[in-house]
N, C-alpha and C positions, 0 to 999 in steps of 0.2 A: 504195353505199347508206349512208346515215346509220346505220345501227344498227351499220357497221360501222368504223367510226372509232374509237371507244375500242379498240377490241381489238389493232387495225393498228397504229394511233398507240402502245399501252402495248409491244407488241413491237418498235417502233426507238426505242424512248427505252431501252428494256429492254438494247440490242445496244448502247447509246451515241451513237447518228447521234441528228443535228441533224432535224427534221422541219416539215414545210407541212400543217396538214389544213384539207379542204375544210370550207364552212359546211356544216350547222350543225357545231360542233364536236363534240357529242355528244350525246345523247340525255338526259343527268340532268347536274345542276349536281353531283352528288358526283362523276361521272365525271370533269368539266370539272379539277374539285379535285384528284382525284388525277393526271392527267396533269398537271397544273402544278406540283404538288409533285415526280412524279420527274423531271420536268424539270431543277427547280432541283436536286434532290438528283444528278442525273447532271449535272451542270453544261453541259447542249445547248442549242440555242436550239429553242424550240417557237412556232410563228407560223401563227396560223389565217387560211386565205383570202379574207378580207373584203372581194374587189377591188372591189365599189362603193365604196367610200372614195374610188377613184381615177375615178369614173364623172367627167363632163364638169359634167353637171347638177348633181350632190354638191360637187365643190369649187366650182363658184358660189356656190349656197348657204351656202356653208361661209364664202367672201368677205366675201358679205354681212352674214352674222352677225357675224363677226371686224372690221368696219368699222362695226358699231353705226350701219349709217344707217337703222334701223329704232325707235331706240330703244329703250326696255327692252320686251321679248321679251312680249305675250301669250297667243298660242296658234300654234301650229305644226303641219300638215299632211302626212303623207308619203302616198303614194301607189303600190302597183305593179299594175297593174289588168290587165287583160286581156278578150278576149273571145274565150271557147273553152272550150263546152257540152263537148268531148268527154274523155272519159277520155286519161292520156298511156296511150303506148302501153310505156312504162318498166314492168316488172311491180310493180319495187319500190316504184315511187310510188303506186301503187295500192293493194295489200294492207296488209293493214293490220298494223302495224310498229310499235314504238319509235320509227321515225324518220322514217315516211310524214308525209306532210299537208304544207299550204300553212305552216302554222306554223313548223315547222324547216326548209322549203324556201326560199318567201321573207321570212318573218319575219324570219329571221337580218339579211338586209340591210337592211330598216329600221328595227328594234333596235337595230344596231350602227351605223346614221348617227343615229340621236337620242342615244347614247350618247356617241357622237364627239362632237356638239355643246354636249351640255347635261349628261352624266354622268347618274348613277345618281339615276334620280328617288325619291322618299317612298314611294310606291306605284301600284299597277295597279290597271285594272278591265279587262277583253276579254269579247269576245262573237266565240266561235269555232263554226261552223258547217260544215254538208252542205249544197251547193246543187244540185250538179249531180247527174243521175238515174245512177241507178244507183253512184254512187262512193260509197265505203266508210270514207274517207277525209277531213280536214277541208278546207275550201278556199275557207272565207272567214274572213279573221277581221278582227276591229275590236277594237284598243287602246289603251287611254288611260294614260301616263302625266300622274302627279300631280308637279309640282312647286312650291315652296313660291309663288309667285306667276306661274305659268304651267302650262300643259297643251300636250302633245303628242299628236295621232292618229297612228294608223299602221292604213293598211288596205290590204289588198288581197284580190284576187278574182277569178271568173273572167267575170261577167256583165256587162260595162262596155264597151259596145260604143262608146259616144262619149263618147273619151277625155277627162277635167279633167285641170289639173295635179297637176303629181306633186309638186310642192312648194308648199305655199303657207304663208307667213310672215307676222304681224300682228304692228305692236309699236304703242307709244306713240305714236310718231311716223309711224308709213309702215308699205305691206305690201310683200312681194317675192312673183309667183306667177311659177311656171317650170315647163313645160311636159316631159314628160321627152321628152330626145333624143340620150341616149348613143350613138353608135354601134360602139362596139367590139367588141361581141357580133357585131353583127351581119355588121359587119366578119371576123372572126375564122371565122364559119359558113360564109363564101363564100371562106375559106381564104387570105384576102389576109394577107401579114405585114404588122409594124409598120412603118410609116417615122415615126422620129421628129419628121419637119418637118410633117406632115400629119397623123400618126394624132392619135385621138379629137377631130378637130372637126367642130363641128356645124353643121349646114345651120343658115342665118338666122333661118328658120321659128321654129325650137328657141329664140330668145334669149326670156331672162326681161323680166318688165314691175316696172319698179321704180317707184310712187310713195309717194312719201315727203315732210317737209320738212326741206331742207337748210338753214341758216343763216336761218333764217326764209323761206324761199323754197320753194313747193310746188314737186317737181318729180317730173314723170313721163316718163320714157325706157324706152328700150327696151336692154338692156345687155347687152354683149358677152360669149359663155360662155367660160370657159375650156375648154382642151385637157385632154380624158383621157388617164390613159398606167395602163393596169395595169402597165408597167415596173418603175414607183415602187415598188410593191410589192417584188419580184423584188431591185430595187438596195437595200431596206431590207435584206431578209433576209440581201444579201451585207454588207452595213456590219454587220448583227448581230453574223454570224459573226468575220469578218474583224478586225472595231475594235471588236468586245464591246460595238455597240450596243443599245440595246432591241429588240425585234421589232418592226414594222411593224405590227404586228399582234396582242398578244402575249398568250398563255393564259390571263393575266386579265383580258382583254378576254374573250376567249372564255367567260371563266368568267360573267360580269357581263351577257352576252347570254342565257346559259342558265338565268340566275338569273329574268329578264324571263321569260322563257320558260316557268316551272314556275310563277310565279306567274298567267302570262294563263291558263294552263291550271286552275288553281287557282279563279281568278276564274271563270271560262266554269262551271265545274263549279258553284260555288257560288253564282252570280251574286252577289258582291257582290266589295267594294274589297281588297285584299291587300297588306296595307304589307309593307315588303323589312325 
C-alpha cells in the first residue's frame, strides 16, 4: 500500500541499503523531502519505480518530441483509461487512506511521463472525482498543467469503454496520436519472462499516426513503435550504484511528481489554478 512507503523506505535508508520504492513514492511532498534528503545524507542511491518511462508507447512519444517533427509543442494529451464499474478487490485500494485513489495510483505515471518530457510546469488546475457506485475513494481525475506557451492534459478513469488514444501531440507544425499498446504488463501477468530480442513490442495495430510537415512537405505515416524493456530500469539502478550514476529514476523526481500531486489536490478542493 501507498501509505506505506515512507515508513519502509525511511527504515532502509535508516540501516544504510540502497532502495527502489514503488509509485507513488509517498503520500506528502514533505515526506518525498525527507527520504531524499537522508538519502543523500546516508550516501545510498534511492530510485523510485516509474517503469512507464520504459513503456513502448512512452519512448515513441518521447522520439517524437526529442525530433521536433512536431514543431514547437502546443497542447499535449496523456491518457490511462479503462473500463471497470467494479470496485478492485485490493482492500487497500478501496478504503480510504493517505494513499488510496486513482491519483496516487495511476496519476503517478502520467505525471512523471509529462514531467520527463516537458519538466516542472508554472502551475495546475485538476478536477478529481467519485464515479463509480459505491467506492469511497477517488477515480477519476482531470489535470492540466500550465506551461509558459503550452498546456498538458492528463486523465484518467474507469468509465471509457471505447478506447481514444493515450497519447496525442499538436505542435506548430504536425500532430503525433498513439494509441496505447505496451505490452509488458501484460506479458509479465501470464508469467512469460523477458527475452530481450522480442520483449515489449507491439502488435502493428498499436503504431502511432504521425502527420506533420517535413521540409515543406506534408506528411502522413504510420510509424514504427519502439521496444519496451522495464530492464532499462533495473540496468540504471545498477550503473547507479556500481559507477555512482544518477538513478534512473531519482528521489527528486519522485519529489516533483508529489509536488504535482498536492497541488491537483489542492486545485480539486479549491477549484481554481495553483501555481508551484
Amino acid at each position: 500500500p501507498v501509505e506505506t512507503h515512507y515508513e519502509y523506505t525511511k527504515q532502509v535508508l535508516l540501516a544504510g541499503k540502497h532502495a527502489i520504492v514503488e509509485k507513488a513514492f509517498t503520500t506528502t511532498v514533505a515526506q518525498a523531502q525527507e527520504l531524499a534528503a537522508m538519502a543523500k545524507e546516508k550516501g545510498v542511491k534511492l530510485a523510485v519505480f516509474q517503469n512507464r518511462r520504459w513503456d513502448s508507447d512512452f519512448k515513441t512519444v518521447q522520439k517524437i518530441i526529442s525530433d521536433k517533427v512536431l514543431g514547437e509543442i502546443v497542447e499535449a494529451e496523456f491518457h490511462f483509461d479503462r473500463y471497470n464499474p467494479l470496485l478492485s478487490p485490493k482492500q487497500h485500494k478501496e478504503t480510504v487512506n493517505s494513499g488510496a485513489g486513482i491519483l496516487k495510483d495511476l496519476g503517478p505515471h502520467l505525471i512523471d511521463q509529462a514531467l520527463c518530457l516537458f519538466g516542472l510546469p508554472q502551475s495546475v488546475f485538476a478536477d478529481i472525482r467519485i464515479t463509480r457506485e459505491h467506492s469511497l475513494v477517488d477515480d477519476y481525475i482531470d489535470i492540466l498543467l500550465y506551461y509558459s506557451s503550452f498546456r498538458v492534459r492528463l486523465k484518467a478513469g474507469f468509465f471509457v469503454r471505447e478506447a481514444i488514444p493515450a497519447y496525442v501531440i499538436h505542435g506548430k507544425k504536425g500532430s503525433f496520436l498513439k494509441p496505447c499498446g505496451d505490452v509488458q504488463e501484460d506479458e509479465l501477468k501470464l508469467g512469460n519472462k523477458p527475452n530481450l530480442e522480442t520483449w515489449g513490442t507491439e502488435s502493428i495495430e498499436k503504431r502511432g499516426l504521425l502527420h506533420t510537415e517535413i521540409n515543406g512537405e506534408i506528411v502522413q505515416e504510420i510509424i514504427p513503435t519502439l521496444q519496451g524493456n522495464y530492464y532499462d530500469f533495473f540496468d540504471g539502478v545498477y550503473h547507479s550504484i556500481i559507477n555512482d550514476a544518477i538513478e534512473p529514476v531519482s528521489a527528486q523526481d519522485g519529489v516533483h511528481v508529489m509536488q504535482i500531486i498536492e497541488a491537483a489536490i489542492q486545485s480539486s478542493g479549491q477549484k481554481k489554478v495553483i501555481d508551484l
